[in-house]
C-alpha positions as CSV (number, residue, x, y, z in Angstrom):
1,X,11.3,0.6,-16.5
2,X,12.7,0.3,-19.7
3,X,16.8,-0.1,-18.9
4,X,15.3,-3.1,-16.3
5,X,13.2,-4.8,-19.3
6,X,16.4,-3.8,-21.1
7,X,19.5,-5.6,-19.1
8,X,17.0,-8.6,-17.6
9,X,17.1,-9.6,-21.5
10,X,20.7,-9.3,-22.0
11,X,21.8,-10.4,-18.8
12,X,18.8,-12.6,-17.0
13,X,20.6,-13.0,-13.6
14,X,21.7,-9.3,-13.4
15,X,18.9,-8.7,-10.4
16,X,21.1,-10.6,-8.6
17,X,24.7,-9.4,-9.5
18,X,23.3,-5.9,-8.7
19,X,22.1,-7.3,-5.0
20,X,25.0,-8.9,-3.9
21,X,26.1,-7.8,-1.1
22,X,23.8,-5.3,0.0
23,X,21.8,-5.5,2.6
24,X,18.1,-5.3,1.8
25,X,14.5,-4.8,3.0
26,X,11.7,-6.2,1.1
27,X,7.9,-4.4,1.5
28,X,5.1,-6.0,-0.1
29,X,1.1,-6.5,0.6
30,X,-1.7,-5.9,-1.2
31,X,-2.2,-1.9,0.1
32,X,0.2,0.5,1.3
33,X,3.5,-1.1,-0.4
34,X,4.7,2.8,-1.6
35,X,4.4,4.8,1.3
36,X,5.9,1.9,3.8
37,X,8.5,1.8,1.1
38,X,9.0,5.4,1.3
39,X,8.5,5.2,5.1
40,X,11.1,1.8,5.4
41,X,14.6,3.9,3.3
42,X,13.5,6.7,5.3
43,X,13.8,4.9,8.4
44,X,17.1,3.3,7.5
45,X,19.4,6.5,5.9
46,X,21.4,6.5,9.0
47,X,22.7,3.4,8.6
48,X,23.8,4.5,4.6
49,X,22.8,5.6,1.6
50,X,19.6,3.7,0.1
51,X,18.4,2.2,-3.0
52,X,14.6,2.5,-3.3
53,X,12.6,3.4,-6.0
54,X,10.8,6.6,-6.8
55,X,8.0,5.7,-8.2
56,X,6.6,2.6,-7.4
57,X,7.9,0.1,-10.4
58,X,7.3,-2.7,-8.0
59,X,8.0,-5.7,-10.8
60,X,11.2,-7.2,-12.1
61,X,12.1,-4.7,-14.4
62,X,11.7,-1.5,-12.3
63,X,13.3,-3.3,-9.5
64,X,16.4,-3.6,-11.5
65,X,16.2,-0.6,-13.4
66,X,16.8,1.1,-9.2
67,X,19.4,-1.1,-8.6
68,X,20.7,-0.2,-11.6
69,X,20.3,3.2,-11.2
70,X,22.0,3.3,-7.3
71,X,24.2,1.0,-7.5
72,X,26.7,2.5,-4.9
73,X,23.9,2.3,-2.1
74,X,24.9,-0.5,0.3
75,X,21.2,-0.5,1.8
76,X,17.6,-1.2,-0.4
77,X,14.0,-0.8,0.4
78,X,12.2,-2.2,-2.7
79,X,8.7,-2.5,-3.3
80,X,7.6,-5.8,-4.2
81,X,4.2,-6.7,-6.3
82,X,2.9,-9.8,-4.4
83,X,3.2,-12.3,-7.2
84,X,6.9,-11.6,-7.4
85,X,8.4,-11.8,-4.1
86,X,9.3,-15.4,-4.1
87,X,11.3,-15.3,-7.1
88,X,13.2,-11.5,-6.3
89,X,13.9,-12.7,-2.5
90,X,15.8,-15.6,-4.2
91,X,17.5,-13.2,-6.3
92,X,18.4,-10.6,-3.3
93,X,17.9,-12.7,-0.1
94,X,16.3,-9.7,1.7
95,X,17.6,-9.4,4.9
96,X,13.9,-8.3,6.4
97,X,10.6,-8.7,4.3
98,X,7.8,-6.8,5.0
99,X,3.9,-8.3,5.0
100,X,1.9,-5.8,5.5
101,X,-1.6,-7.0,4.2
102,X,-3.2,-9.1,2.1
103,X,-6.9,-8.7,0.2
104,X,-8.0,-9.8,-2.6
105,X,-6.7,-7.9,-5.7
106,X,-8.4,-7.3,-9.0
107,X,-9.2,-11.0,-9.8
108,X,-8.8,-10.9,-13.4
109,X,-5.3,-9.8,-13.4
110,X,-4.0,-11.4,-10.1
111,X,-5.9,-14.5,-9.2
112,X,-7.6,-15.9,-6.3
113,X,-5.8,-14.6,-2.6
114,X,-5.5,-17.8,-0.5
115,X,-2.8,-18.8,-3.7
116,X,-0.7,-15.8,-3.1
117,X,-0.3,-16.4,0.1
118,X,0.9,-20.0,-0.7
119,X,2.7,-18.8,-2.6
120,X,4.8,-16.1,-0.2
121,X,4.5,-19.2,2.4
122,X,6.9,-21.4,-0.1
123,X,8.9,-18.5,-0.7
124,X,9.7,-17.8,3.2
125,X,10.4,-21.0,3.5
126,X,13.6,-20.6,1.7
127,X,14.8,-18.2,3.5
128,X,15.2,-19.2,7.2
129,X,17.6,-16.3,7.8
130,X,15.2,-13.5,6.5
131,X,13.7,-11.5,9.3
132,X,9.8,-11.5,8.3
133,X,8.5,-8.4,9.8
134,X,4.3,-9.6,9.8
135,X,1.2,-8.0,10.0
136,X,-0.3,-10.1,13.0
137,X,-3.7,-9.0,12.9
138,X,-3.9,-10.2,9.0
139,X,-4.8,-13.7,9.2
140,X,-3.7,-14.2,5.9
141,X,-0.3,-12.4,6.7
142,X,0.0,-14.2,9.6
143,X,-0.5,-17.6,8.0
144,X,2.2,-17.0,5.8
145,X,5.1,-15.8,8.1
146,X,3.6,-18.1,10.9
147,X,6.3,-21.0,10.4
148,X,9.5,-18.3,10.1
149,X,12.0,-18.7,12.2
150,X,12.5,-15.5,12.9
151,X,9.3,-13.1,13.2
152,X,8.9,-9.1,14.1
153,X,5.2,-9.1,15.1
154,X,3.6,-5.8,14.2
155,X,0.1,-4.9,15.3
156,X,-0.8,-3.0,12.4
157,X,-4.7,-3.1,12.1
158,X,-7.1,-5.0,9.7
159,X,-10.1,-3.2,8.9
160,X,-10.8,-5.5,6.1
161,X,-11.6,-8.6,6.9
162,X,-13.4,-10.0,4.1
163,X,-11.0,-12.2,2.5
164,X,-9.8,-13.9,5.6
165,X,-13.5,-15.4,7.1
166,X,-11.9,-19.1,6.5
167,X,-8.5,-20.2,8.1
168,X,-6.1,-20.3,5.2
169,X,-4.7,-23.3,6.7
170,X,-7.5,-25.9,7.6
171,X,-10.6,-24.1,5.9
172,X,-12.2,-23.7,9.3
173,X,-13.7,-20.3,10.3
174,X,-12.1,-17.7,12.1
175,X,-13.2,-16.6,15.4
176,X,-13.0,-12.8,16.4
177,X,-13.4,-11.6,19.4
178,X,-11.7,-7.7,21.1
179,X,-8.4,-10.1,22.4
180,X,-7.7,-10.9,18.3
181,X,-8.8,-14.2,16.7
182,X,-8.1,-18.1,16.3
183,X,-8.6,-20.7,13.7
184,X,-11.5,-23.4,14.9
185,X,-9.3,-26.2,12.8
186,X,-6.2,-25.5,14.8
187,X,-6.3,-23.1,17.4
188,X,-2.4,-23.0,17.9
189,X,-3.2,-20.8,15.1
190,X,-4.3,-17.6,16.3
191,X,-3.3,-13.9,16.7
192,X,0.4,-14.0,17.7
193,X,1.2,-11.0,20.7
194,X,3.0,-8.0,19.0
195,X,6.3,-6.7,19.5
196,X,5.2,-3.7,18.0
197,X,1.9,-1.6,17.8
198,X,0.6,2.0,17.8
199,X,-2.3,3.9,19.2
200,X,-3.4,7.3,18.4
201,X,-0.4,9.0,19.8
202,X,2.3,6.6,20.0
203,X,4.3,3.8,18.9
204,X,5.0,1.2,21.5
205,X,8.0,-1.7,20.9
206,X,10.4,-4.2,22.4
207,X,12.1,-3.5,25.6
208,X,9.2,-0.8,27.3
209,X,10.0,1.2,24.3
210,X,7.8,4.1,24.0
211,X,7.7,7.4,21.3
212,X,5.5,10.1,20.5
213,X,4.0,8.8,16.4
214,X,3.5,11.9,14.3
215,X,2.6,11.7,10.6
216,X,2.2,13.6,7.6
217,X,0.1,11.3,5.6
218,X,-3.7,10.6,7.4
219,X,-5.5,7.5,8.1
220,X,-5.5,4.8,10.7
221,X,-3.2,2.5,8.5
222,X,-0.5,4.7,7.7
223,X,0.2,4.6,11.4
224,X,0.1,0.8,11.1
225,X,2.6,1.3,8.2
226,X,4.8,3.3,10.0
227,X,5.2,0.2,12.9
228,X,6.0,-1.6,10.2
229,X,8.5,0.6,8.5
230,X,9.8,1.5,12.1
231,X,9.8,-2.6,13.4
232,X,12.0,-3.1,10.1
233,X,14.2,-0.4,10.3
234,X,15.4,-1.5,13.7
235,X,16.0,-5.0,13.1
236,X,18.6,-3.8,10.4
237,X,20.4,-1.9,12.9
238,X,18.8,1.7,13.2
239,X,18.0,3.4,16.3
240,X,14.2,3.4,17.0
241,X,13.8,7.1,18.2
242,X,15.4,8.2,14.9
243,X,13.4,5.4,12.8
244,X,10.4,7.2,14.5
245,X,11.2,10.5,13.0
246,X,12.4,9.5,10.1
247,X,8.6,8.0,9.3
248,X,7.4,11.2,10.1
249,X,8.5,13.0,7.4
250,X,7.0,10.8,4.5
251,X,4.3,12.8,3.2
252,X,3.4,13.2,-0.6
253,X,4.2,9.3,-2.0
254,X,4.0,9.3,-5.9
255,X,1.3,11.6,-6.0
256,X,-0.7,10.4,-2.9
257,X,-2.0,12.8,-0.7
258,X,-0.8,15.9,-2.7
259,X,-2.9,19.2,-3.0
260,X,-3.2,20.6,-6.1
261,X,-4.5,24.1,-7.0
262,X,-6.4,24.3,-9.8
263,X,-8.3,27.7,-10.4
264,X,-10.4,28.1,-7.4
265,X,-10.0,24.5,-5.9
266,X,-7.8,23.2,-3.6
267,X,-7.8,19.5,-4.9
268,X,-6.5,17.0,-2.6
269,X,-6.1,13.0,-4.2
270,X,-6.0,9.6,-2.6
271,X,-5.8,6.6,-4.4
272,X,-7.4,3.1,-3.8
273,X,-7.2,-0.2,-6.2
274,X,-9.0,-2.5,-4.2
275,X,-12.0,-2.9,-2.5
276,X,-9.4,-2.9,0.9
277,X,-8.2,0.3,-0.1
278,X,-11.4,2.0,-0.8
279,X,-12.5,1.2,2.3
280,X,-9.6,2.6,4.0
281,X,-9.1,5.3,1.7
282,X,-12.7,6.4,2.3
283,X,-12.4,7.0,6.1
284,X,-9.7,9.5,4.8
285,X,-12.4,11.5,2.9
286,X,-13.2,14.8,4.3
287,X,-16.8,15.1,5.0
288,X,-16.7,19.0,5.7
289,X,-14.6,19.4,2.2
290,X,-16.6,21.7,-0.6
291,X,-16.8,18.6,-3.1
292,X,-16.1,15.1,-3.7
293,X,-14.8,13.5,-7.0
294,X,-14.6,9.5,-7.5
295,X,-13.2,8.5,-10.4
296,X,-12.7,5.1,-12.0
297,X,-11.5,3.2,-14.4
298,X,-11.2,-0.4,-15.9
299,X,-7.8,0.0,-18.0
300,X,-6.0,-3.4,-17.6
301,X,-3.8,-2.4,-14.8
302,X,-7.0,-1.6,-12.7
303,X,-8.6,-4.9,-13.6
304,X,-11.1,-4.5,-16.2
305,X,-13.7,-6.8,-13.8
306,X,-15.3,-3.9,-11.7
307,X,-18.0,-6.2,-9.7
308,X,-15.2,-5.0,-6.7
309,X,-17.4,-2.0,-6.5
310,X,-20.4,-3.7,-4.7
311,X,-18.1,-4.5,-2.3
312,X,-17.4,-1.0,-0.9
313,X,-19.6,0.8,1.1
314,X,-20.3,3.5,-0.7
315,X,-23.4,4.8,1.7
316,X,-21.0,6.5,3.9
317,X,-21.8,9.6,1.5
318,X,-25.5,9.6,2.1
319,X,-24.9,13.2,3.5
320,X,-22.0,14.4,0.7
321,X,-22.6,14.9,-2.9
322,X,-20.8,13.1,-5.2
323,X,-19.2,13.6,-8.8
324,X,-18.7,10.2,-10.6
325,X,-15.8,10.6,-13.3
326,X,-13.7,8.1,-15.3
327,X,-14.3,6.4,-18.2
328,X,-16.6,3.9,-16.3
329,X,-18.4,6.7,-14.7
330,X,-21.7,4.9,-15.3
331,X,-20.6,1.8,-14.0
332,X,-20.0,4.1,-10.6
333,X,-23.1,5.9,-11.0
334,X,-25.0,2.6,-10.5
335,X,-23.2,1.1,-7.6
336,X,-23.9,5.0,-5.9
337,X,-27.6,5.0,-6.9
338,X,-28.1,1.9,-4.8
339,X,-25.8,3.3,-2.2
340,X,-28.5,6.5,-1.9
341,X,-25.7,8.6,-2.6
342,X,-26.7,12.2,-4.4
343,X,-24.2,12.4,-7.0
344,X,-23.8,13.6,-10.3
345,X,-21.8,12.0,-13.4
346,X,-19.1,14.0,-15.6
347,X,-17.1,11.3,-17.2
348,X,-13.8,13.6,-17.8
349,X,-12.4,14.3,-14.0
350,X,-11.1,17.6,-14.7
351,X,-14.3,19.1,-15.5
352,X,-15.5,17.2,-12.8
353,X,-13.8,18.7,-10.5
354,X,-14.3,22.3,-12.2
355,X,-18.1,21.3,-11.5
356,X,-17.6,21.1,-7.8
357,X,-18.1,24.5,-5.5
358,X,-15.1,26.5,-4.9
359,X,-12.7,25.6,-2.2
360,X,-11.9,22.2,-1.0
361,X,-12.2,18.9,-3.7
362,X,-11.6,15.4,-2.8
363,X,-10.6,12.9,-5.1
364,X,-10.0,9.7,-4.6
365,X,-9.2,7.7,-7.8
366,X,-8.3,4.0,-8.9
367,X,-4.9,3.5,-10.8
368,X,-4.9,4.9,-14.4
369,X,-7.6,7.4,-13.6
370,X,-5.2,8.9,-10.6
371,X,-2.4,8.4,-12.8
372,X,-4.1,10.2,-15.7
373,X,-5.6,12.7,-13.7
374,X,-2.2,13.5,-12.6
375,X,-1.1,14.3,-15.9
376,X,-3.6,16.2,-16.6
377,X,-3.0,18.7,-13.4
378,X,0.4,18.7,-14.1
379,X,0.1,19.7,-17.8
380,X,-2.5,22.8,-16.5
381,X,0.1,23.9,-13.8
382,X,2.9,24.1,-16.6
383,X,0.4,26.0,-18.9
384,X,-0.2,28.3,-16.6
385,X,3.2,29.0,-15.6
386,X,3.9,29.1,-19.4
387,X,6.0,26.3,-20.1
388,X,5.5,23.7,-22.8
């Protein structure tokens, strides 16, 4: 990021001399803002070359640095971090923005959730041309593209709905029932009717339009992300049986998902940053796998709060042994103690994993540990290829 830190300071407005004129898709939410990034450009390369960015620099800074970077690319899909997306629409005016969730976010560092989505509320406002391409069984994500005037409703799933028992709108609870839900202070505000959804197989949209949806990357919201990267794809022009491919081919996003070998492991890692994402990244865990790492961390960019830990249900692994790793290990080894979890703790990941049984590891990780861990397999696999 450090040519965006760079030019924002010698040119502040440069974000949006470097947008002009292309057209853009914006991708935020609280969990799965990478691979439905990945997913989105993937989606639109038939309509031209597109400016996205590789790793996930989702603030100012790396934002520019990939505009920078492809500047000859008349087509974006950026990543957005929540908190900035009012400010870098105004800078780009996105010609689709993506809401794909919203949960709360380590509190410490982010702030309370009902204010972001205020916040992206205002910011919509100001852009009555955008397409908003919304997450319609997210009350919060609903609330906040619910006065658009222009609206792709995508059926992407919600399987956390902790952070959205109150109606952001009138403070009344919200009802839920198999047909969706409603807000008891205003029930004009309830679950709008998709344009777009999946089931196991396929995707289903506008028109009687129906495809076969495979994936490379697991998990019941990936397929949700891929209606959303699909639904966005096509209102910018593409061709919905080659957006639907296009999806398919996403697999390994920064790191998540990829298999690693590592002596007589096959490691697989998943990554989750939020008590949203644990869940769903825990319903990815493979119970018939050899061993299980969870490792965690409380670095700044995870949020150095970790009461988020009581809030995920960590007695799904009442039947799988667990290794607790990171540097708050302990703090983990707690949380799985009251959980009943069997587990054992090994601070340092990679001897965790070395501790497991040969074959299969899972590890799913929270930000710097998965980052760090990365590292860490990357430097053995050059070592044992030789290289420095």
């Amino acid at each position: 990021m450090i040519g965006g830190l760079v030019a924002a300071k010698i040119d502040p407005d440069i974000m949006r001399r470097l947008a002009a004129g292309k057209r853009t898709a914006i991708i935020t939410g609280t969990n799965g803002k990478s691979t439905t990034t990945r997913m989105t450009a993937a989606a639109l390369a038939e309509i031209g070359e597109v400016a996205t960015q590789a790793d996930g620099a989702n603030m100012d800074a790396g934002i520019i640095a990939t505009l920078t970077l492809q500047r000859s690319a008349p087509v974006c899909a950026l990543e957005v971090d929540e908190l900035h997306v009012p400010h870098v629409s105004d800078a780009v005016d996105p010609e689709v923005l993506v809401l794909l969730n919203l949960s709360r976010d380590q509190l410490d560092r982010v702030g309370e959730i009902n204010m972001i989505e205020r916040r992206l509320r205002e910011g919509i406002s100001r852009h009555p041309k955008t397409t908003v391409v919304a997450n319609c069984d997210d009350v919060l994500v609903t609330s906040a593209a619910f006065d658009a005037e222009h609206v792709v409703w995508v059926a992407a799933g919600a399987s956390w709905v902790g952070d959205s028992v109150s109606c952001p709108r009138t403070g009344e609870p919200i009802v839920r029932s198999d047909d969706g839900w409603y807000s008891t202070g205003d029930q004009s505000f309830r679950r709008p009717t998709p344009d777009w959804w999946v089931d196991d197989e396929n995707i289903y949209g506008p028109d009687g339009f129906r495809s076969r949806l495979d994936l490379a990357v697991p998990g019941r919201a990936n397929r949700g992300n891929a209606a959303q990267a699909v639904a966005a794809a096509v209102a910018m022009g593409a061709d919905p049986d080659k957006a639907v491919a296009a999806v398919g081919t996403v697999g390994e996003v920064a790191g998540r998902y990829g298999i690693h070998q590592v002596g007589n492991h096959s490691v697989r890692t998943l990554l989750a940053k939020n008590p949203a994402g644990w869940q769903e990244a825990l319903s990815m865990i493979d119970q018939d796998a050899d061993g299980l790492v969870i490792a965690v961390n409380g670095q700044v960019p995870d949020g150095e709060d970790l009461s988020w830990l009581w809030d995920v249900r960590f007695e799904a692994f009442e039947t799988m042994a667990v290794v607790a790793a990171g540097e708050r290990a302990a703090d983990l080894s707690v949380r799985l103690l009251y959980a009943g979890a069997e587990h054992t703790t090994i601070p340092d990941p990679v001897r965790a994993i070395a501790s497991c049984p040969p074959g299969r590891v899972e590890v799913l990780a929270n930000y710097t540990a998965f980052r760090d861990l990365g590292i860490a397999l990357d430097r053995a696999a050059r070592s044992r290829r030789g290289e420095q």
